[in-house]
N, C-alpha and C positions, 0 to 999 in steps of 0.2 A: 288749608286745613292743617293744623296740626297735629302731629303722629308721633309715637314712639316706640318704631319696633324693635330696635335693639337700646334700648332706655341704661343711659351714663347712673353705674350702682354711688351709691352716697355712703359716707363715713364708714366705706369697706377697706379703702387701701389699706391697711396693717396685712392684710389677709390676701390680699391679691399684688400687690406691689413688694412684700417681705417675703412674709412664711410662705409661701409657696415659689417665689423663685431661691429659696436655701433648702425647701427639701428637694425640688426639683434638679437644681441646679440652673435653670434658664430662667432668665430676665420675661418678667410678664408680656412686657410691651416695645423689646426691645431682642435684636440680635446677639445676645451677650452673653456670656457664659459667667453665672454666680455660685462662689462658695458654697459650697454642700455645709450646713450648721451640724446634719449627723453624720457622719461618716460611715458606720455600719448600724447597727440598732435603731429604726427608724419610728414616731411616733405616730399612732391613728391619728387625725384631727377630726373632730367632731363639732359641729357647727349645731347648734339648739336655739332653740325660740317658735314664737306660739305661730300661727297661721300669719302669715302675710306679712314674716321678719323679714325675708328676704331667703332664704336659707336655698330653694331652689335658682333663684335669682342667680345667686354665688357660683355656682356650679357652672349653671349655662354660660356665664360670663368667663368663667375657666377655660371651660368648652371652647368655645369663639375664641380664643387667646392662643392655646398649645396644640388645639388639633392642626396636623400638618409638621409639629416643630419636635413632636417626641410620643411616643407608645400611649395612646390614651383611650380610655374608654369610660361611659358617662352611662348609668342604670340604674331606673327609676325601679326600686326593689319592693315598692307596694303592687308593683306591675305582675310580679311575678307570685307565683305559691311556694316554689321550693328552693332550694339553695342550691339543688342542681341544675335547675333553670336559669339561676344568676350565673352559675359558673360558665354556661351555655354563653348567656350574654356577654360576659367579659373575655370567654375566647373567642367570640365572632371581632371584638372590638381591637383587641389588643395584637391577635397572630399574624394579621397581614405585616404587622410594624416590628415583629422580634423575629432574630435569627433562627430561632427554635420554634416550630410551632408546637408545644404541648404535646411532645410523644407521651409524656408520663400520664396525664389525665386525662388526653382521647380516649384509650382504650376503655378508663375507669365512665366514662361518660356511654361509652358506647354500650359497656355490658347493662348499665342502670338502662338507659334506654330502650336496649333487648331484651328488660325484662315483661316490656307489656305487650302482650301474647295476645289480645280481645280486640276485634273493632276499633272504635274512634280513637282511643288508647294508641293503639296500636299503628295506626296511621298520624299521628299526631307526633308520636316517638320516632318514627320514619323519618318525617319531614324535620325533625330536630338533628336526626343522625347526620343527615346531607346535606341542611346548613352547616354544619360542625367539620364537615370533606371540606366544601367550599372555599369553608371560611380560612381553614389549614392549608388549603393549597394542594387537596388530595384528590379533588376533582372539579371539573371544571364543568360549564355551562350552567343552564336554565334550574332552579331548585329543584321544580314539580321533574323536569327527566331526571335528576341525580337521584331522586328519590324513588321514583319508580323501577330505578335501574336494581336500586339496592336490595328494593324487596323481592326482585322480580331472581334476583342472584339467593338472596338468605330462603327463599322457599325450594327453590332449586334445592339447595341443601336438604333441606328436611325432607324432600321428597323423595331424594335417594336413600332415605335411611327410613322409610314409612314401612317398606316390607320386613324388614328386620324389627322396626318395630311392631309390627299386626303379629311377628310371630311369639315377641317376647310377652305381647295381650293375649294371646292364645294360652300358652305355657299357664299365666297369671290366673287365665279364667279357671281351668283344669285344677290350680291348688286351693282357688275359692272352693272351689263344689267339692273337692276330699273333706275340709272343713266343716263346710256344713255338712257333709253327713256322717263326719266325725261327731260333731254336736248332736247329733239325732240318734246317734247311738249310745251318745250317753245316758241318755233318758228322759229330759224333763222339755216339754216340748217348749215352755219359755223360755230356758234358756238355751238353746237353737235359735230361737227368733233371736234374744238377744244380740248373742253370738254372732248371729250372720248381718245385725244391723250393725254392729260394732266394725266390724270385716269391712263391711261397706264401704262406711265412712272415712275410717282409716285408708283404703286402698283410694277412695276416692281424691282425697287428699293426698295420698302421696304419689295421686297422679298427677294432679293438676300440678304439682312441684316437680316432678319428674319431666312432664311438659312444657312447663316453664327453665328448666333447666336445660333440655335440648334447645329451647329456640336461642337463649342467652349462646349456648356453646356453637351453633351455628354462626350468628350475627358475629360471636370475638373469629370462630374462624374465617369466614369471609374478610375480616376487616385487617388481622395477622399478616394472611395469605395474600391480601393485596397491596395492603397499603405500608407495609412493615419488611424490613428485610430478618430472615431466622436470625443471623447472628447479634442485631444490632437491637434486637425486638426482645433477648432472653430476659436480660437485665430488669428491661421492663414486667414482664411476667413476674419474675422473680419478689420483685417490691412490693406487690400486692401479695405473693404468698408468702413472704416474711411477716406481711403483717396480720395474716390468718392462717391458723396454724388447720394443718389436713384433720379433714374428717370423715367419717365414710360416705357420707354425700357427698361432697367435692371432692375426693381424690380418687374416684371413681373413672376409668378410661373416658374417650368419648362416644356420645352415644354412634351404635352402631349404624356404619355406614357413612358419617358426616368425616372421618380423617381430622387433619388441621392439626395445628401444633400443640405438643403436652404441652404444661406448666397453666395453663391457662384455671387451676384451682382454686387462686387468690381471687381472682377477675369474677368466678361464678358465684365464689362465695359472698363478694362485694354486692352483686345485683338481686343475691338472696334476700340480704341482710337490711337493702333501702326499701326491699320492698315487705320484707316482714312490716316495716313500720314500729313508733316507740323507739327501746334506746337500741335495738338494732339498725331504725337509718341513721337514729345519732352518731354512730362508729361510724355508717359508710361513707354520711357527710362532711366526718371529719377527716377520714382519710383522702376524699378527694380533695378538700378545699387543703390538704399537705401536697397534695400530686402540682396541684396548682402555683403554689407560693415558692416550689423545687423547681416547677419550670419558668415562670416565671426568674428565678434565680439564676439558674440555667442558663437561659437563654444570653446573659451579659457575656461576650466573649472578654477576651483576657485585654483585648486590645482597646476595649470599649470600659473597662473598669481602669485600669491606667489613663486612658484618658479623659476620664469624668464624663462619659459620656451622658446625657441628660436621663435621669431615671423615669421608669414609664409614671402612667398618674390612671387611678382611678379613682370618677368622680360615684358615687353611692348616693341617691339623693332616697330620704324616708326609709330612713332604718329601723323609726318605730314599729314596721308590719314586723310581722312572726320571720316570714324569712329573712328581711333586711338584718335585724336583730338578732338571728341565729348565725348567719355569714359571719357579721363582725365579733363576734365571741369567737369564734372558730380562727377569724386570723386573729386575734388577741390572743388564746390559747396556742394557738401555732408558735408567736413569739416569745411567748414566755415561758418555752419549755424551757430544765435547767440544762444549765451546760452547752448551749447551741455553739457549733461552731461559724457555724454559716447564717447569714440574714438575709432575707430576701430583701431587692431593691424597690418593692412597690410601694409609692407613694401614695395613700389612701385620704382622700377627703370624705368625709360621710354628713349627711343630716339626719337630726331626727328633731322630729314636732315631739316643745315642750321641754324636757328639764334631760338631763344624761338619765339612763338607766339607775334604780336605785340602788343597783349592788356593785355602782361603780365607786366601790367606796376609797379605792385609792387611787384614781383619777386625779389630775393635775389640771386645777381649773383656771384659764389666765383670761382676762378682758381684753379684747380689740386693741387698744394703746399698750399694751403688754410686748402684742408681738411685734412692734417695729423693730427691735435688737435682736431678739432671742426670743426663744421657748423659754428657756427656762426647763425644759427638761431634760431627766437622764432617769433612765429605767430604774427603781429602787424595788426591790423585793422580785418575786414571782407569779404574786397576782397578776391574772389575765390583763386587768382592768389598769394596773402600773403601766401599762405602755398607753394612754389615750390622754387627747391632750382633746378639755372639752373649751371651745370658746361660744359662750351665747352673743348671738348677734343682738345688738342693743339698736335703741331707739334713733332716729336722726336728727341733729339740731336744727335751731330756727335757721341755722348761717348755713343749713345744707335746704333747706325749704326754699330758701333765699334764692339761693344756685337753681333750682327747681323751676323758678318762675322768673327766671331771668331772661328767659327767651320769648317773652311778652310783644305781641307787636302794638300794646299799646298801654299808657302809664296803667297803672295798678294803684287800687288803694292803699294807703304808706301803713296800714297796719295789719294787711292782709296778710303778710306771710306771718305773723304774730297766731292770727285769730285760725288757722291753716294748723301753724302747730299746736294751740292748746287743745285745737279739737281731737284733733290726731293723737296727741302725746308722741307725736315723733315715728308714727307706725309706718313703714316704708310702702305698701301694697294702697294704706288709706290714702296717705301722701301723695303719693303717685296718681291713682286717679281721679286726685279731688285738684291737684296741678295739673294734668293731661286736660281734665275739664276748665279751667279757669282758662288756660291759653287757649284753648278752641273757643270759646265765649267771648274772650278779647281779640279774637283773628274774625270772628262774625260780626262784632258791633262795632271794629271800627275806630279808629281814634277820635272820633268827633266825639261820640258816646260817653256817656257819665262812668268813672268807673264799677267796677262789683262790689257792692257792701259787702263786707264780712259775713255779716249774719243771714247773707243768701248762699253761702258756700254749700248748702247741704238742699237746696234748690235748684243746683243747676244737673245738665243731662253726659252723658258721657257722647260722645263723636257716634255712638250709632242711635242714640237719642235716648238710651236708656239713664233711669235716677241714679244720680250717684251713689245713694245710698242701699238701693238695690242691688248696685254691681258691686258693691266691697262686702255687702253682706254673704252674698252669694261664693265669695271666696273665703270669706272667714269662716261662715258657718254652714257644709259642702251639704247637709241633708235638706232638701224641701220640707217635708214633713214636721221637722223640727223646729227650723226658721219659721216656719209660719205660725207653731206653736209663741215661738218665745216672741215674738212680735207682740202682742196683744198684753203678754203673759210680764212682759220686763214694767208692764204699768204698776206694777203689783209692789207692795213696800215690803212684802217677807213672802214665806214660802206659803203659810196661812191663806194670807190673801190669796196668793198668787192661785191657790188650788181653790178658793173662794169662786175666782173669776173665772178659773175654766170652769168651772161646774156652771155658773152662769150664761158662759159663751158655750156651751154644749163641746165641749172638746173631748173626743171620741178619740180611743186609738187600743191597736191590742195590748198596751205594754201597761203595766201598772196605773198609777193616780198621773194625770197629764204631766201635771206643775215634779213632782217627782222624775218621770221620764223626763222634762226639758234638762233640768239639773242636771242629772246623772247624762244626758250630753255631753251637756258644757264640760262637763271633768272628762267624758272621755276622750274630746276635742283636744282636749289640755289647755282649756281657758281659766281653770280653775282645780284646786286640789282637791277641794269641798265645797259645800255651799250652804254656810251657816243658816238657819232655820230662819235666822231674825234680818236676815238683809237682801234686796235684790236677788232676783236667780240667776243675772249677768253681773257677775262683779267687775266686770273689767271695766273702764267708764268711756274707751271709745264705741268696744261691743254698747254698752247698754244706749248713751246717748243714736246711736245708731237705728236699733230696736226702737227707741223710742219715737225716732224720725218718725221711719216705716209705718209706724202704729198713728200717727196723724197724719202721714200722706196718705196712707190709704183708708182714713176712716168714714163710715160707709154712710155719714149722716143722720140726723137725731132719729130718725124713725126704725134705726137699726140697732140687736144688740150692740156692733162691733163697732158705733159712733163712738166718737170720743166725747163727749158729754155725757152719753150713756154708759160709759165704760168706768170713767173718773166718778160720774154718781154713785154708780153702784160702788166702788171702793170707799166713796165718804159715807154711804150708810152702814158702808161690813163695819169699818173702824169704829163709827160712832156706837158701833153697839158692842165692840170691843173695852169700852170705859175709857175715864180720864186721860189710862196712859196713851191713848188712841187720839188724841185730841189733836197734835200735828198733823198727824196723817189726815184726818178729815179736810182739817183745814188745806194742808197741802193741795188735794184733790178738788176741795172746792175751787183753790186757784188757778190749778190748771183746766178746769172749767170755763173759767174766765169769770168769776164769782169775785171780785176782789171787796167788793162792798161788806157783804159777811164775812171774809176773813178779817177785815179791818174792825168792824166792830167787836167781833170777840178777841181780838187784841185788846184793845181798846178797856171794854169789861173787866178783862184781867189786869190791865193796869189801873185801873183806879182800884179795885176792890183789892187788888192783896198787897202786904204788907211787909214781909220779913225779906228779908234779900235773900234765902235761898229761892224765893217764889222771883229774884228778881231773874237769877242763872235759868230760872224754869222760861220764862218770859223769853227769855234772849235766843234760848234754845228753842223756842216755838218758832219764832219770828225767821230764825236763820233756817231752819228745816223749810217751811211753809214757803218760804224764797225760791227755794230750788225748783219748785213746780215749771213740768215741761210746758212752753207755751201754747194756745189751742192753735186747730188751724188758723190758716191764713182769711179763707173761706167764712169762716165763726165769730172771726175776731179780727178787732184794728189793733197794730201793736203798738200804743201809744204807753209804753212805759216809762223810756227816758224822758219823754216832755212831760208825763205826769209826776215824776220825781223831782224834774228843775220849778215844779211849781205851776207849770205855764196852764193848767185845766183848774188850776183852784177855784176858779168862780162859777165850777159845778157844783161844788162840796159847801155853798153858801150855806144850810141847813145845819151842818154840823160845827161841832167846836173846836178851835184853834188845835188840842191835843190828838184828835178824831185826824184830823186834815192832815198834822204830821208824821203820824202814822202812816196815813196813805200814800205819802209822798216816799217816805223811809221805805214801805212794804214795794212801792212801783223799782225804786232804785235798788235793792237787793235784787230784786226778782230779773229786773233789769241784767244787771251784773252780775248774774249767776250764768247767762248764757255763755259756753265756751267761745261761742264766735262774737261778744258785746266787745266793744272797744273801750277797756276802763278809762273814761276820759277824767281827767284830773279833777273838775270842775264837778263833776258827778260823784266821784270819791269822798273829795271834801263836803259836800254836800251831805252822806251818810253818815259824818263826824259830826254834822251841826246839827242833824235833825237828833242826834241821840244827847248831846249836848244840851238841847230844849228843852227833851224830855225829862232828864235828869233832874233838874232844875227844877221841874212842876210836881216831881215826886217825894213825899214824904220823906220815905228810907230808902230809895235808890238810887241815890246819888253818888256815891262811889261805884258801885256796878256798873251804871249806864255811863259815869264818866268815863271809865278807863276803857268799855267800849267805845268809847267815843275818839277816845287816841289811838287804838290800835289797828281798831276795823277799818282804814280809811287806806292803810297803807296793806294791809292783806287785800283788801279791794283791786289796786292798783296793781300790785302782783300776781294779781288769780292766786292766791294764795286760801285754802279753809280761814274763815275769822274765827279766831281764838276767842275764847269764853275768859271772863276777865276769872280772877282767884279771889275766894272769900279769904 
């Protein structure tokens, strides 16, 4: 059986073999120490492309290469909600492997932490504290005891400061109740009431912040007093109060009874401020992700930067979420503050599904073959977005498809990595398990076996028996709900139809009009930026041919809406009632019916009856749209196209006229040769040159139209190439 569980990445090396051993310093695949390209000033790289480029691929494949060899850490940031959570993540990754473990932004992590005071919260923030000991090297054993220990120690605290506190609620309650009957002797008994709801509120709240402010100033003093030495811990205080200036809230002693070290202002003010929420956590999250990128810094000793020692890496995989997204703005901003004297050494790889951020607007964009030398870059202005170097991962060639199915245990059809990449267009996720399926297919049948036709590619199962076409959908497009919407829905020739046919297929959902909700998907996925009213709801053509598989493997047979005879009918009656301009489309639908008789005849009609040669470009464009129609199933239908085009059924069509027959033969070999997986056989090409060459010939005024289709469409055939429409 054939397997692929650490699967060899394709037309990546630029990326893994270059730019990453010059910012790194170390050789991908090899023990060797390589020239740093930047010296101080180091660039984001940002890696982009739609679902199933590869882009997480990259990462893990990083992963498996450097882990072991230099400071790394690899986080999946759609995983996470807040940027403090990332931060969590990359210190657990990176502290065992640097000489410093993040004295600067433990504390900052530890106050945010101490700020959730409630329940599940609260226990959730615990168990984040004591991975974060752990992970720093500040305490040792089992998670659940380190965690237990800590709260068992921070309540301790507040319990010795409870009776100071019940007295300071006592004093509090005593100047409520002068109030209110202050207010009662003013005179108006609503405003008393008022008065005393006001009082309420207000105390109630600046209790619960008062509250919140003791546990915060517990947790920093436990963690000071243990984990910190006074002298070497000021400094650190100090950074946080430099960057929040005192207020009467935070430069208040501590609360009574808890002890533990002054300065600790900046720290409380910080856990205040993340948890106000809005542009208060935006300050806190930007001061910590500075605490970070300083220790980080830091941590290089002096003997380890003279030496080139290799710079740490982290991999950032989906930066599109909210907080992936807000992280890497934050170290962009970080870098491009003015005047820095210092740079941090961290080498950042990131992804994000879909195109860079739009307001990357001085981003440096280079293609894959770009970076075997150089970037190419150097920091120009102070835009945040000046330091990101975006590369979209692009498609894979036929000669990497090649490489793919080379490990065949037995011969292959000689046009199959062809009919593999037209399907795919090069898509590495499709690629991969339409190749992982062909060599488990050829290790089951056997060398004696006939090889796999091309145009069974999208027929065969994947190694735990599942459809191929099942298992790439399911990764390209992640919602159930959706997928199952746009399966049925991609039959549809515009957005019209498309909302035509769910209202037909009874498609329910709570979100706006179906065919609308599928769309606005698609864009959110980042398969598309829009989705023009007048063209398919999948524009992409591996997405849509996909969709369209799905929608004839699973169609449910004539007695059901969701048949594909029933499904293509009712489209050729929406169109036909659409008018003239609808006339492809019906026909289209009837041929993917398996109707070929009536769409031959109404070709047919309109070639003898019109006359002026713009009717002939009308004509041509009929014929070439009405081609494209998806085959029915296998089940419905013989797929006798290519023998009906070389001729070889003619002496069924004995009834009709020589011009009738050519047509059907023409109509079979377009339709034929519109499959991405058809094999343009030469013989079949030339073939679509002579039959439009006949026709020419028996027309009035279309002679020059149908000739010059007749020269050029044979070699666009041959190329999988769109056929050009000839020029009046």
């Amino acid at each position: 059986m054939h397997t692929s569980e650490t699967p060899r990445l394709y037309a990546r090396d630029p990326l893994l073999h270059h730019l990453l051993p010059r910012l790194t310093g170390l050789a991908y695949a090899e023990r060797a120490r390589v020239p740093w390209e930047h010296d101080k000033d180091l660039p984001l790289v940002l890696l982009t492309g739609r679902h199933g480029m590869g882009r997480t691929a990259v990462l893990a494949t990083l992963e498996r290469h450097y882990t072991g060899r230099l400071p790394l850490a690899r986080v999946d940031t759609a995983a996470q909600g807040l940027v403090v959570e990332l931060l969590e993540e990359l210190v657990c990754s990176l502290a065992p492997d640097l000489s410093r473990r993040f004295p600067l932004l433990l504390p900052g992590l530890v106050a945010v932490y101490g700020g959730y005071a409630d329940g599940a919260e609260r226990d959730r923030a615990t168990a984040r504290i004591a991975r974060l000991l752990l992970a720093c090297r500040l305490e040792s054993g089992p998670e659940p005891g380190v965690a237990q220990t800590w709260e068992t120690r921070v309540r301790a605290r507040l319990a010795g400061a409870g009776a100071a506190a019940g007295a300071g609620a006592e004093a509090g309650a005593g100047a409520a109740g002068a109030g209110a009957g202050g207010a009662t002797g003013a005179g108006t008994e609503a405003g008393a009431g008022a008065g005393t709801e006001a009082r309420a509120g207000a105390g109630a709240e600046a209790g619960a912040r008062g509250g919140s402010h003791a546990v915060v100033h517990a947790v920093l003093a436990e963690y000071f007093e243990r984990y910190a030495r006074a002298r070497s811990s000021a400094p650190l205080r100090q950074w946080y109060q430099d960057r929040y200036a005192e207020t009467p809230e935070t430069s208040a002693a501590a609360p009574d009874g808890q002890g533990g070290p002054r300065g600790l202002e900046g720290l409380l003010r910080l856990a205040d401020w993340f948890h106000r929420g809005g542009d208060y956590r935006h300050a806190a999250e930007q001061t910590l992700v500075h605490a970070f990128l300083e220790d980080v810094a830091a941590a290089r000793t002096r003997w380890q930067r003279l030496n080139r020692d290799p710079r740490p890496l982290a991999l950032l995989d989906n930066t599109h979420s909210p907080a992936g997204a807000r992280l890497l703005d934050l170290v962009l901003e970080y870098r491009a503050r003015p005047g820095a004297a210092h740079h941090d050494p961290l080498v950042v790889v990131a992804t994000r599904l879909g195109d860079a951020p739009p307001d990357a607007t001085e981003a440096l964009h280079r293609d894959l073959p770009d970076l075997v030398t150089t970037t190419g870059w150097r920091r120009a202005g102070h835009a945040p977005s000046a330091g990101l170097v975006v590369v979209e991962l692009t498609p894979l060639s036929r000669d990497d498809v090649l490489l793919m199915l080379d490990a065949a245990s037995a011969p292959l059809h000689p046009y199959l990595a062809s009919a593999l990449h037209t399907l795919t267009g090069g898509h590495p996720l499709a690629g991969r398990v339409l190749c992982d399926a062909v060599l488990e297919h050829a290790s089951r049948a056997g060398p004696a076996a006939a090889p796999l036709a091309p145009r069974d590619l999208l027929d065969l199962t994947t190694g735990d028996g599942r459809p191929v076409s099942e298992a790439i959908l399911e990764r390209l497009l992640p919602s159930p709900h959706q997928r199952a919407r746009l399966v049925p829905l991609s039959l549809a020739r515009d957005s019209t139809a498309a909302q035509a046919l769910a209202a037909h297929l009874r498609l329910e959902g709570p979100e706006q009009l179906p065919a609308n909700a599928a769309a606005d998907y698609l864009e959110a996925e980042h398969w598309q930026r829009d989705t023009p009213q007048d063209r398919p709801l999948a524009a992409d053509p591996l997405l849509h041919t996909l969709l369209v598989h799905e929608a004839r493997r699973t169609s449910r047979g004539t007695g059901s809406r969701r048949g594909w005879q029933e499904m293509h009918g009712f489209l050729r009656r929406h169109h036909t009632t659409r008018g003239e301009d609808s006339e492809a489309d019906a026909l289209r639908h009837t041929l993917a019916a398996g109707d070929a008789k009536t769409v031959v005849a109404a070709l047919s009609e309109e070639f003898q009856a019109e006359q002026d040669r713009l009717s002939a470009l009308r004509w041509l464009t009929c014929l070439r749209y009405a081609a494209t129609a998806p085959a029915p199933p296998a089940a419905d239908w013989d797929d006798e196209r290519a023998a009906m085009a070389a001729g070889a059924h003619d002496d069924r069509y004995r009834d009709i006229d020589e011009i009738d027959r050519c047509i059907n033969r023409l109509l079979h070999g377009l339709w034929y040769l519109s499959d991405a997986t058809a094999e343009p056989e030469a013989d079949l090409c030339d073939d679509i040159g002579a039959e439009l060459a006949f026709l020419s010939l028996r027309h009035r005024t279309w002679r020059a139209v149908l000739g010059q289709a007749a020269r050029t469409w044979p070699a666009a055939a041959r190329d999988k190439r769109p056929l050009p429409l000839p020029e009046l």
